[in-house]
RODO-759277 format. One record per residue (C-alpha): residue in three letters; z, x, y; residue number from 0. Coordinates in Angstrom, 3 decimals, decimal comma. Layout:
PT   aa         Z         X         Y    i
PT  ALA         Z         X         Y  NUM
...
END
This chain:
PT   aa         Z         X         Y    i
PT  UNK   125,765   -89,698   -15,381    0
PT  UNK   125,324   -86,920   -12,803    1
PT  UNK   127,994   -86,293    -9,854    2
PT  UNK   127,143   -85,825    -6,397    3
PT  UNK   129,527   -84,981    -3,216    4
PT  UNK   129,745   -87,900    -0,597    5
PT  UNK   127,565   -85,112     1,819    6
PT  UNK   124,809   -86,792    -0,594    7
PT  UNK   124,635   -90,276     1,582    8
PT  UNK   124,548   -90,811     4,811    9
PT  UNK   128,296   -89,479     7,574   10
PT  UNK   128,534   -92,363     9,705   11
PT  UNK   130,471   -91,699    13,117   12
PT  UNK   131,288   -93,788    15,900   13
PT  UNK   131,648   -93,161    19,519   14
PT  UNK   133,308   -95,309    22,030   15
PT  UNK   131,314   -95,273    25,531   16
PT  UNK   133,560   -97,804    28,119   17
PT  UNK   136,005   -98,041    31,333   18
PT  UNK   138,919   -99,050    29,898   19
PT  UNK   140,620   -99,235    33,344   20
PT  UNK   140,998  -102,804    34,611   21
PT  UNK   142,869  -103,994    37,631   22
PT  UNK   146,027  -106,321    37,590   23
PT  UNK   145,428  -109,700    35,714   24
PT  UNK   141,682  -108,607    34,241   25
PT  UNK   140,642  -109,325    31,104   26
PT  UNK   137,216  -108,333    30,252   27
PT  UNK   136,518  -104,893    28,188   28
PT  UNK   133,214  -103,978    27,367   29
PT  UNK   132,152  -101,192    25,498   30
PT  UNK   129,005   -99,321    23,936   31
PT  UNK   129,723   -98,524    20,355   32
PT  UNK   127,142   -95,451    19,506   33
PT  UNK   127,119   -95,648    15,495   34
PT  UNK   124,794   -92,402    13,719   35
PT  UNK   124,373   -92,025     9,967   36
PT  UNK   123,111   -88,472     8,867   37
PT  UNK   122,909   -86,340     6,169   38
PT  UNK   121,304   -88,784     3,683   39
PT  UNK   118,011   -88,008     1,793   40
PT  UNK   119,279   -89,301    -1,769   41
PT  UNK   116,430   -90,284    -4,184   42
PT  UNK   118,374   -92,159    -6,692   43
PT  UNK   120,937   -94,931    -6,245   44
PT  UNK   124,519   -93,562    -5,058   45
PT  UNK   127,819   -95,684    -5,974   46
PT  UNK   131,728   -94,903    -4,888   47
PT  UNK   133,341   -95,501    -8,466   48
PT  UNK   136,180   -98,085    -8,778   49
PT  UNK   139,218   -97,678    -7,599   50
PT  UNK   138,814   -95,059    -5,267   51
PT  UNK   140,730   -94,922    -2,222   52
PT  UNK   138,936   -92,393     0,269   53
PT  UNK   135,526   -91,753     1,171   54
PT  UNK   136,359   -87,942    -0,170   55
PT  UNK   135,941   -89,265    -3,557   56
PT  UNK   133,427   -88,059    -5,891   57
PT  UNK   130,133   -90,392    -5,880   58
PT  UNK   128,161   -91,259    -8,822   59
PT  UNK   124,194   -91,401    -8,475   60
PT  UNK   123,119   -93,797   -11,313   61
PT  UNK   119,833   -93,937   -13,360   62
PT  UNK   117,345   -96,955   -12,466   63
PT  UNK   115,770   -97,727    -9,540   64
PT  UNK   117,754   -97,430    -6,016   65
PT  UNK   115,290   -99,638    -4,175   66
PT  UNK   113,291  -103,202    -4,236   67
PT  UNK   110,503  -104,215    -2,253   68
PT  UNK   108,765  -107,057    -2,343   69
PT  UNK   105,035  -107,400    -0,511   70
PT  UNK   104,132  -110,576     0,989   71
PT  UNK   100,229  -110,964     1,781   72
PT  UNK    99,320  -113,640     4,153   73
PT  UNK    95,707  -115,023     2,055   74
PT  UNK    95,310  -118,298     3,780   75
PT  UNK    91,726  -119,629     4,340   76
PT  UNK    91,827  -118,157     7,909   77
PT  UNK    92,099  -114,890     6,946   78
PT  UNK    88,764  -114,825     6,403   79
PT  UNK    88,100  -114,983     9,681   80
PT  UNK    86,606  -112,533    10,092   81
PT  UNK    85,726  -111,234     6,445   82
PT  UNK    87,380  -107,504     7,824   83
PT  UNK    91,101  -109,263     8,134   84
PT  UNK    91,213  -109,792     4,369   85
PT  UNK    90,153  -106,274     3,493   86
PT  UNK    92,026  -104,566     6,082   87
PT  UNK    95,298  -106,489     4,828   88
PT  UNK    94,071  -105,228     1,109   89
PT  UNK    93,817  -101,523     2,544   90
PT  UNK    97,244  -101,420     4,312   91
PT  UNK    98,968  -103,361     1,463   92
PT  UNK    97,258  -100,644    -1,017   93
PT  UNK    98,703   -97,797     1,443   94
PT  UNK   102,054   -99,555     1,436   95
PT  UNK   101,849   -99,111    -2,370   96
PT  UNK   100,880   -95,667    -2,145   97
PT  UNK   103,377   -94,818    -0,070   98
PT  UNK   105,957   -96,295    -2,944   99
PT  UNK   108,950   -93,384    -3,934  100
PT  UNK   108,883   -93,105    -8,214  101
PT  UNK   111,654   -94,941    -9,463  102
PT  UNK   111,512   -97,751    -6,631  103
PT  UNK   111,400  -101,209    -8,098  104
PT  UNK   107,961  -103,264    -6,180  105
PT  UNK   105,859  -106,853    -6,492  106
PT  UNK   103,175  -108,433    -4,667  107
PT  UNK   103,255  -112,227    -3,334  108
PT  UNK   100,027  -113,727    -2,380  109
PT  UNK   101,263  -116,540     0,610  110
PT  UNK    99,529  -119,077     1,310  111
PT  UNK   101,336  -122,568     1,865  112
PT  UNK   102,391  -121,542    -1,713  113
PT  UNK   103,645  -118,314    -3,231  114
PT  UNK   102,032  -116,203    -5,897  115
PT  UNK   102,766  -113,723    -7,746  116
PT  UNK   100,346  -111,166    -7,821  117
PT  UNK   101,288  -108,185    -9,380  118
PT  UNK   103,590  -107,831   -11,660  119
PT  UNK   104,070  -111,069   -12,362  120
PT  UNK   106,212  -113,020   -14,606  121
PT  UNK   108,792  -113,359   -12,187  122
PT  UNK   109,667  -109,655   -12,287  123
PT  UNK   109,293  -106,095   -10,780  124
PT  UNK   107,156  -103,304   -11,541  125
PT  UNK   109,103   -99,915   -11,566  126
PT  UNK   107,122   -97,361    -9,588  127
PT  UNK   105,074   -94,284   -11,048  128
PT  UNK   101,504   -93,159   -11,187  129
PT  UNK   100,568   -95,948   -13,981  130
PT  UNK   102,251   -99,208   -11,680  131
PT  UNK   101,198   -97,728    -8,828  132
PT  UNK    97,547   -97,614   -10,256  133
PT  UNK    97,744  -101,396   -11,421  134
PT  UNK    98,993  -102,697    -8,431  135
PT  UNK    95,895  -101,342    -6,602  136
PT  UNK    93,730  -103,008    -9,043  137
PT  UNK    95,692  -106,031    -8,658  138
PT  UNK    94,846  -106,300    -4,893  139
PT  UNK    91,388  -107,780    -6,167  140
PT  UNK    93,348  -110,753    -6,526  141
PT  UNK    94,316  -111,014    -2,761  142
PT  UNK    91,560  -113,658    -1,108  143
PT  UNK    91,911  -115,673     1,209  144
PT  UNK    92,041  -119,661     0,987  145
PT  UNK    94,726  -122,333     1,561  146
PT  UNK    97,395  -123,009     4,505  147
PT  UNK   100,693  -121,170     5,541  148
PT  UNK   103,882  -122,060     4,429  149
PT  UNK   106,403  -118,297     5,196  150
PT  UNK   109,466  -119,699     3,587  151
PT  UNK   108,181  -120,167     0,392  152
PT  UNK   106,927  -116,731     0,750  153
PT  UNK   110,683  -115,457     1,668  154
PT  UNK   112,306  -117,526    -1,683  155
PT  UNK   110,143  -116,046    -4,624  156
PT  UNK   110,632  -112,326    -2,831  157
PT  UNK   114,170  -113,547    -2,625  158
PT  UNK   114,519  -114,814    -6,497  159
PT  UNK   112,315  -111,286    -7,135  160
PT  UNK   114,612  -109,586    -5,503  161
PT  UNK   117,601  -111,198    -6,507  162
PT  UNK   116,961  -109,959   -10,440  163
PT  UNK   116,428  -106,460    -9,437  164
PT  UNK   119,940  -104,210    -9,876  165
PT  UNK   119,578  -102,083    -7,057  166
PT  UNK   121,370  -101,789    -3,355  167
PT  UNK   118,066  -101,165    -1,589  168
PT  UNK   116,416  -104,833    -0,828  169
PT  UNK   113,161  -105,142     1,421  170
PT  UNK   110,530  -107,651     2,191  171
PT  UNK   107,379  -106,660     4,188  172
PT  UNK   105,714  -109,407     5,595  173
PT  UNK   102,188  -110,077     7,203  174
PT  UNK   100,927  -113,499     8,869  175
PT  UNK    97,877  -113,941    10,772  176
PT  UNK    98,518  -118,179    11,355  177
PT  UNK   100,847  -120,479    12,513  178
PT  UNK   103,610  -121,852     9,974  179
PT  UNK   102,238  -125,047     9,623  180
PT  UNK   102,410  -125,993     5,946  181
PT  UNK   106,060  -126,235     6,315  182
PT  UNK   108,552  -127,729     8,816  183
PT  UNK   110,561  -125,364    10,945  184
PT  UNK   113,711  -126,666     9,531  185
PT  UNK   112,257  -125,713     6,097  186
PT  UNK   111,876  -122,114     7,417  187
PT  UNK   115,049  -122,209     9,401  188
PT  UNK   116,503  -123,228     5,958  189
PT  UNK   114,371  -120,160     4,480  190
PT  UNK   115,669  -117,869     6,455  191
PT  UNK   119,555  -119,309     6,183  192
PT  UNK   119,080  -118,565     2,402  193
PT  UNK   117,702  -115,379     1,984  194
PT  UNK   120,231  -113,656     5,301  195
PT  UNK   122,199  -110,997     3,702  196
PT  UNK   120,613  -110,952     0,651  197
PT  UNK   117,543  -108,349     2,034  198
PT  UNK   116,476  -106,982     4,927  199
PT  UNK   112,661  -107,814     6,079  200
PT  UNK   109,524  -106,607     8,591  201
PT  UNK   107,057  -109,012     9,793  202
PT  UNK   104,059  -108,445    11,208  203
PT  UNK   101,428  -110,452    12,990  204
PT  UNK    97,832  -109,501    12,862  205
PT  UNK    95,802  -110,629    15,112  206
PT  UNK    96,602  -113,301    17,716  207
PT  UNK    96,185  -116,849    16,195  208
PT  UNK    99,822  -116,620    15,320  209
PT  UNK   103,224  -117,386    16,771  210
PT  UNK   105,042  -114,623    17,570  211
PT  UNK   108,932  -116,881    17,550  212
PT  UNK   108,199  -117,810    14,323  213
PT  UNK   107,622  -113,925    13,258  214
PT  UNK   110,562  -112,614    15,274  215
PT  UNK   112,583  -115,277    13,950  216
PT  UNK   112,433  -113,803    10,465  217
PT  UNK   112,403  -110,594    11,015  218
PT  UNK   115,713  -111,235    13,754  219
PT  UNK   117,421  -113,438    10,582  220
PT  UNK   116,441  -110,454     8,048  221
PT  UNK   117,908  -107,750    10,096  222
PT  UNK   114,242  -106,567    10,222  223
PT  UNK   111,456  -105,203    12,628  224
PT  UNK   108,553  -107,696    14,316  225
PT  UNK   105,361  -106,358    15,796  226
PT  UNK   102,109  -106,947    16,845  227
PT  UNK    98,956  -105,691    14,724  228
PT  UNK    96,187  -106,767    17,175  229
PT  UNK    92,902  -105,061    15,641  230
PT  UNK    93,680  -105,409    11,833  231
PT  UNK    91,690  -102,086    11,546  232
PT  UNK    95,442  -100,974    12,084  233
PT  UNK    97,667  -101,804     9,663  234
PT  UNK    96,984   -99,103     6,999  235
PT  UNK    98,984   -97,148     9,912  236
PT  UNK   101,584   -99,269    10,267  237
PT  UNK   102,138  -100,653     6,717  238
PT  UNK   102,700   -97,319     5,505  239
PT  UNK   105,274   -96,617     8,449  240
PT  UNK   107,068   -99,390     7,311  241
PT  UNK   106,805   -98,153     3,567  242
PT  UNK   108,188   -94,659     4,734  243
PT  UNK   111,052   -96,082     6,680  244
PT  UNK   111,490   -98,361     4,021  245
PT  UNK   111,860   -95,579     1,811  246
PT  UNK   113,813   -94,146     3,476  247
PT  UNK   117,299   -96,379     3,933  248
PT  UNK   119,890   -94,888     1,975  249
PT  UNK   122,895   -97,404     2,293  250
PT  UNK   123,011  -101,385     2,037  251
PT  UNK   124,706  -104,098     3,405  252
PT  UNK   127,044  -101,910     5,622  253
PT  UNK   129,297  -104,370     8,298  254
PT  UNK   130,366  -103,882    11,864  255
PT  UNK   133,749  -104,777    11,445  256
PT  UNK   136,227  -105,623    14,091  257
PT  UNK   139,313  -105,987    14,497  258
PT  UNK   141,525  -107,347    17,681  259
PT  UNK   144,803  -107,653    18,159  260
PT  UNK   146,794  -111,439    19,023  261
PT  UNK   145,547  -113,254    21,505  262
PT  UNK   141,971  -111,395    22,208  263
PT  UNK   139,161  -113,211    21,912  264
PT  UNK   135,673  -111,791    21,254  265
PT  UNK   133,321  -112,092    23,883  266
PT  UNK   129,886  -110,814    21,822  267
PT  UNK   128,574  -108,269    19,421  268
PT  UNK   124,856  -107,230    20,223  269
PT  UNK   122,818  -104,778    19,102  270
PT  UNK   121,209  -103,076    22,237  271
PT  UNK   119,584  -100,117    20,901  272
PT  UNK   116,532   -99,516    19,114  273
PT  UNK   116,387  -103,006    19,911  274
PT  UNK   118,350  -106,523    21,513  275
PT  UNK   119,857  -108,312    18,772  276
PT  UNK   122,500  -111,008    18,997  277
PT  UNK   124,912  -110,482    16,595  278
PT  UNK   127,951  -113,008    17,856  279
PT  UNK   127,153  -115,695    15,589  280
PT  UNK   126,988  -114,013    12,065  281
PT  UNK   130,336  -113,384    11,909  282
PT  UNK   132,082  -113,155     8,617  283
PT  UNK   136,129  -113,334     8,568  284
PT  UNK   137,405  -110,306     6,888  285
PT  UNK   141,046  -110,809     6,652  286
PT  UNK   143,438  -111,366     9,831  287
PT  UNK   141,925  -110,989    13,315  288
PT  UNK   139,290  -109,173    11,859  289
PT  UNK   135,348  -109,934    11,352  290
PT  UNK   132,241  -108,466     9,935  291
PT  UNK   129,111  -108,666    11,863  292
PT  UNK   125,958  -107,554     9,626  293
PT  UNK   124,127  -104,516    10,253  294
PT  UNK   121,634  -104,420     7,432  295
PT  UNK   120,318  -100,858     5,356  296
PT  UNK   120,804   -97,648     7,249  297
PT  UNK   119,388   -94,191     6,938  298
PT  UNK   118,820   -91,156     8,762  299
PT  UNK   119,470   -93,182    12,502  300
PT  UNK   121,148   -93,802    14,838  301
PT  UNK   121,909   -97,483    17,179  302
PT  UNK   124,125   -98,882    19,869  303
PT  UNK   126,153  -101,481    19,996  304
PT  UNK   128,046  -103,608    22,793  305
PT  UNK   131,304  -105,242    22,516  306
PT  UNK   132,452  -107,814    24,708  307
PT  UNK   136,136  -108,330    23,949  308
PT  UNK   138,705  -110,618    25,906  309
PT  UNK   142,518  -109,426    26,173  310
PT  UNK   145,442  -111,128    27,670  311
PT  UNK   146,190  -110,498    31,360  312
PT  UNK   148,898  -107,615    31,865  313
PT  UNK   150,343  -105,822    35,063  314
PT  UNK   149,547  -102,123    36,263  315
PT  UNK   150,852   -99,593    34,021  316
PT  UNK   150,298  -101,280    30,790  317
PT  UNK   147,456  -100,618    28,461  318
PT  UNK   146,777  -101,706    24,683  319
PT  UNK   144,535  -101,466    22,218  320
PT  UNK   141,676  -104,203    22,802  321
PT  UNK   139,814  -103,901    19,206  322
PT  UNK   139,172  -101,224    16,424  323
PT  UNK   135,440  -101,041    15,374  324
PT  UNK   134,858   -99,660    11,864  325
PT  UNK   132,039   -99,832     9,937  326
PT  UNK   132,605  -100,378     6,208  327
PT  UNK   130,431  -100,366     2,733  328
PT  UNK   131,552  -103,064     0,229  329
PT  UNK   132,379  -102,080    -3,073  330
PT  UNK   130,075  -102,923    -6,512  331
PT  UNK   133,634  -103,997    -8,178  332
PT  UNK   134,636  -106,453    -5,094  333
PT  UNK   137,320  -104,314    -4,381  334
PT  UNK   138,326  -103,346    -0,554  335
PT  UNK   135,192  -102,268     1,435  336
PT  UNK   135,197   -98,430     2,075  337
PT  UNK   135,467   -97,581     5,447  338
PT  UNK   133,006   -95,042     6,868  339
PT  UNK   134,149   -94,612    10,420  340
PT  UNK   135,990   -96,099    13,283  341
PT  UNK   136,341   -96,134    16,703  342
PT  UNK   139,030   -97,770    19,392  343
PT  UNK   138,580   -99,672    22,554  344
PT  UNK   141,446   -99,678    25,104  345
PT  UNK   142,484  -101,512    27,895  346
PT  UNK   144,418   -99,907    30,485  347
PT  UNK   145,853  -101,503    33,988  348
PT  UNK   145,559  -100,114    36,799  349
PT  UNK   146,318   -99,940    41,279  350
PT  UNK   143,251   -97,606    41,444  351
PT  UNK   139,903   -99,806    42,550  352
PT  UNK   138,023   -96,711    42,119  353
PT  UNK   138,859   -96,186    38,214  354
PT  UNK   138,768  -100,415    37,984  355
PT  UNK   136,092  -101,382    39,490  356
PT  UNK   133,643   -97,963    38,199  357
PT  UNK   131,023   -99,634    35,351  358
PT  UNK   130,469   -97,169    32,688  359
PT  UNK   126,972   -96,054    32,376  360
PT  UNK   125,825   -96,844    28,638  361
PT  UNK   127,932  -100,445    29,532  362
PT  UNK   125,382  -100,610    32,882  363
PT  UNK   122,216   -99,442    31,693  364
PT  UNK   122,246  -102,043    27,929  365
PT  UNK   123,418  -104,832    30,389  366
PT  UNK   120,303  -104,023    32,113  367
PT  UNK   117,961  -103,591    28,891  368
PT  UNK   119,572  -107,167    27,607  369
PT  UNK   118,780  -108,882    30,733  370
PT  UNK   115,401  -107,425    31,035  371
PT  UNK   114,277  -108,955    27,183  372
PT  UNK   116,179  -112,288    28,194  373
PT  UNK   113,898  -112,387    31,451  374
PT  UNK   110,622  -111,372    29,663  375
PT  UNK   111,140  -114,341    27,845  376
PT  UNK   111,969  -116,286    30,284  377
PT  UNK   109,006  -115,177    32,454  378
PT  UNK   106,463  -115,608    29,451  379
PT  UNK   107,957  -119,409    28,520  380
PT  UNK   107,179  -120,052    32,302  381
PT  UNK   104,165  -118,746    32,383  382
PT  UNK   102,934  -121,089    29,579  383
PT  UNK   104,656  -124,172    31,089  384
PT  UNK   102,625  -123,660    34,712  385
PT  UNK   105,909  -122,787    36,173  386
PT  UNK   103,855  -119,740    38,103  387
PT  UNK   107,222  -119,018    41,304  388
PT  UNK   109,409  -118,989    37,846  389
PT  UNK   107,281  -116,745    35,922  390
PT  UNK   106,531  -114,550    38,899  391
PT  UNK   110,330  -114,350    39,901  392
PT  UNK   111,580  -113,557    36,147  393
PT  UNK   108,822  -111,208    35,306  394
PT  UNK   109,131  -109,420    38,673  395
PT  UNK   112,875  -108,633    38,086  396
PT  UNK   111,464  -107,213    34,423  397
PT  UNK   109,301  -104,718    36,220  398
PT  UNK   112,569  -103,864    38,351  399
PT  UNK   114,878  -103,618    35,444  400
PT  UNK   112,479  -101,592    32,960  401
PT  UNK   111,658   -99,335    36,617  402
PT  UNK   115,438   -98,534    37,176  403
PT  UNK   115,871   -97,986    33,291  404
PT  UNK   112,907   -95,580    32,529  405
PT  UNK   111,855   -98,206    29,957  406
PT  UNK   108,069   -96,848    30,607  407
PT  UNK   106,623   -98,555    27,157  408
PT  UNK   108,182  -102,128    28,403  409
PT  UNK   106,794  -101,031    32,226  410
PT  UNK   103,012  -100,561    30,617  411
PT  UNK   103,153  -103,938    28,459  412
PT  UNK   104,184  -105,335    31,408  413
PT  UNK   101,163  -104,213    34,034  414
PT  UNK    98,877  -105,864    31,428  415
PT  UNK   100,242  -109,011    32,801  416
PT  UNK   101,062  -108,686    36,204  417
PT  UNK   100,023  -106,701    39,193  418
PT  UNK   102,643  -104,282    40,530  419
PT  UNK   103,027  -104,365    44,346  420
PT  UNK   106,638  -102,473    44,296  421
PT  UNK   108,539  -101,856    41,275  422
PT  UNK   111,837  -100,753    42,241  423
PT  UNK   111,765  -103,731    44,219  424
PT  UNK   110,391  -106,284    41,699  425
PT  UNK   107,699  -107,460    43,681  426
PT  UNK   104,523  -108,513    41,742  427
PT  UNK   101,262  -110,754    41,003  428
PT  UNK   100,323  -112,441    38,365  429
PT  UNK    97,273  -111,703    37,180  430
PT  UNK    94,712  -114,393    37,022  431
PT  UNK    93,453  -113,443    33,771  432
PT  UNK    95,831  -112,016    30,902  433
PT  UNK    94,597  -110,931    27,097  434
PT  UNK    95,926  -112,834    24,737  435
PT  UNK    96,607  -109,879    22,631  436
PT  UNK    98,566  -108,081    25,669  437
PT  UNK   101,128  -110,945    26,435  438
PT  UNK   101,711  -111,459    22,913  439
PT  UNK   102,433  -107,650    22,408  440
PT  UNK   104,568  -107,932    25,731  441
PT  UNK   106,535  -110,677    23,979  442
PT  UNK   106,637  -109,452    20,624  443
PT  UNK   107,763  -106,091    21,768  444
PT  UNK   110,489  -107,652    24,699  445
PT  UNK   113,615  -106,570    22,583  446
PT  UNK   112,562  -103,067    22,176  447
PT  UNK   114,955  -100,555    24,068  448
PT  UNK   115,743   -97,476    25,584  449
PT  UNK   118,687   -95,105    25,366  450
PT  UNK   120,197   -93,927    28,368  451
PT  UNK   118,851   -90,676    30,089  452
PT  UNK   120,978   -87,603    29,721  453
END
């Protein structure tokens, strides 16, 4: 067994963006946790061995595969409709395979409102090299189209696939051109329950006879990307984008953890950068007045989080420490999870209304990006209820939000669906007649983000 240095995965850091001043009696902190991971590019699998005590201990890389995906096809009767969806999804899922790093462990799941195993088979994985790789292509004769949708029996077998495969790398890629309607959305919901934490998963939507809550709701649960594929002539493109990137995550299962001192309270834990993602409610206790809040495989990258954190009132001159963020890797042997890096967020009281009352910029401008997804949504939902003042009013403070923000993708999507009179003061039309394809790319693409401007 070869050894490599720990400069062989990812250095994570973390930087603290906040105000920590507050004025007599406050209580709220908030802060923008900046977490980066560089230095990776590993091909094989990397493990701390047991019973070491510092992240300047010697890592082991370890033969086998480092990686699993599994390949879910959508081949229900309406993708057939027209003939070009079926081969287009056969194209992109051959490119996906193509696109497959030697050594990675792969299968392909044919979904319909059933799940079938379509290459290997026999409730296995294929390791890949030139020969797989060339069988699996020949396999994809087997993808046609014919029978309803049912996505969560899709996500179990690439979960029980997955499950059997000893690697720290687990992905699902999954595409859906229908409505989950062979199912219940409690037996998704359940679905989704099941396989959270156990791999990380893109969906994507092709087309637009599909519903795009029920294909970010997986990919949200899965610690995954959604998006849009509205001419299926493009998902060879973006299937082997999510290959490469797929290919590219270098560490599993790492946790935000946090830790606050007696009597705080946690406010929330989002994500706000590349994307919106609610993490409050996936808390995990990790030993006293500390909790881990998923963050799925990481790379080469870089995200932002916020923390909303709730101390105890205090006078001037007093200050504390409101919460430590780390983010730690759990060990194969159970042991204590390594931790990677930290950062602290303080509270301090002050007399000066200047320093107290000042709203630090990263906290200003993802309070901004959060509301503007909330009220995209909220716009959209009244749009399709009639409700045209509500949809007008909620999408016009969009356009303001993603005008003051530079958010210029989010500012395009939305034009598509209403007229701009004056951005920076929200004012806008709706336009009598909207795509289909552009307000489902609008909503599919609401949580999407941008970093604040040097």
């Amino acid at each position: 067994m070869a050894n490599f240095s720990k400069s062989d995965v990812p250095r994570f850091a973390v930087e603290v963006h906040q105000n920590e001043f507050l004025p007599a009696g406050g209580r709220e902190v908030n802060a923008i946790v900046t977490v980066t991971a560089t230095g990776g590019g590993t091909t094989g699998r990397l493990r701390l061995p047991p019973g070491a005590a510092d992240p300047a201990h010697t890592w082991t890389r370890e033969s086998g595969p480092d990686a699993a995906v599994v390949l879910m096809v959508d081949c229900s009767g309406s993708m057939d409709y027209p003939p070009a969806k079926m081969r287009n999804a056969r194209d992109a899922t051959a490119a996906a395979i193509s696109s497959l790093r030697d050594g990675v462990a792969f299968a392909v799941v044919a979904g319909t409102h059933r799940a079938r195993e379509v290459y290997p088979g026999g409730g296995r994985l294929a390791v890949a090299d030139p020969d797989s790789r060339g069988e699996a292509l020949q396999s994809l004769r087997g993808l046609t189209a014919g029978g309803g949708t049912a996505i969560g029996t899709w996500l179990r077998l690439a979960d029980r696939l997955l499950a059997g495969a000893d690697v720290s790398i687990r992905h699902g890629i999954l595409l859906t051109d229908g409505r989950n309607e062979h199912e219940s959305p409690e037996d998704l919901r359940a679905a989704l329950d099941a396989c959270a934490g156990r791999f990380t998963c893109d969906a994507r939507g092709v087309g637009t006879d599909w519903e795009v809550k029920e294909v970010t709701a997986v990919a949200s649960a899965l610690l995954g990307s959604a998006d849009i594929v509205a001419d299926p002539a493009g998902l060879t493109e973006d299937f082997r984008r999510m290959m490469e990137n797929a290919m590219g995550k270098e560490v599993a299962d790492v946790a935000l953890r946090l830790w606050t001192p007696v009597g705080t309270e946690i406010g929330f834990v989002k994500q706000v950068a590349p994307s919106v993602e609610t993490l409050t409610g996936r808390r995990t206790p990790a030993g006293p007045r500390a909790g881990d809040y998923p963050t799925g495989s990481w790379g080469d990258e870089s995200r932002d989080y916020h923390v909303c954190v709730k101390v105890p009132a205090a006078d001037v001159g007093q200050e504390m420490l409101a919460a430590r963020v780390s983010l730690v890797l759990p060990r194969p042997d159970g042991g204590t999870p390594e931790t990677l890096a930290q950062g602290l967020v303080r509270a301090v009281w002050t007399d000066d209304t200047a320093a107290s009352t000042s709203i630090n910029a990263q906290v200003a401008h993802y309070t901004g990006q959060a509301e503007l997804a909330r009220v995209i949504q909220q716009g959209l939902d009244a749009r399709k209820a009639g409700d045209l003042d509500g949809a007008t009013a909620r999408l016009g403070r969009a356009v303001q939000l993603a005008d003051a923000s530079g958010n210029d993708e989010t500012a395009k999507l939305l034009a598509k669906v209403v007229d701009v009179v004056d951005a920076a003061a929200g004012t806008v039309r709706l336009k009598a007649k909207v795509a289909e394809a552009d307000e489902m790319t609008l909503e599919t693409r609401s949580t999407k983000t941008v970093r604040v401007k040097k």
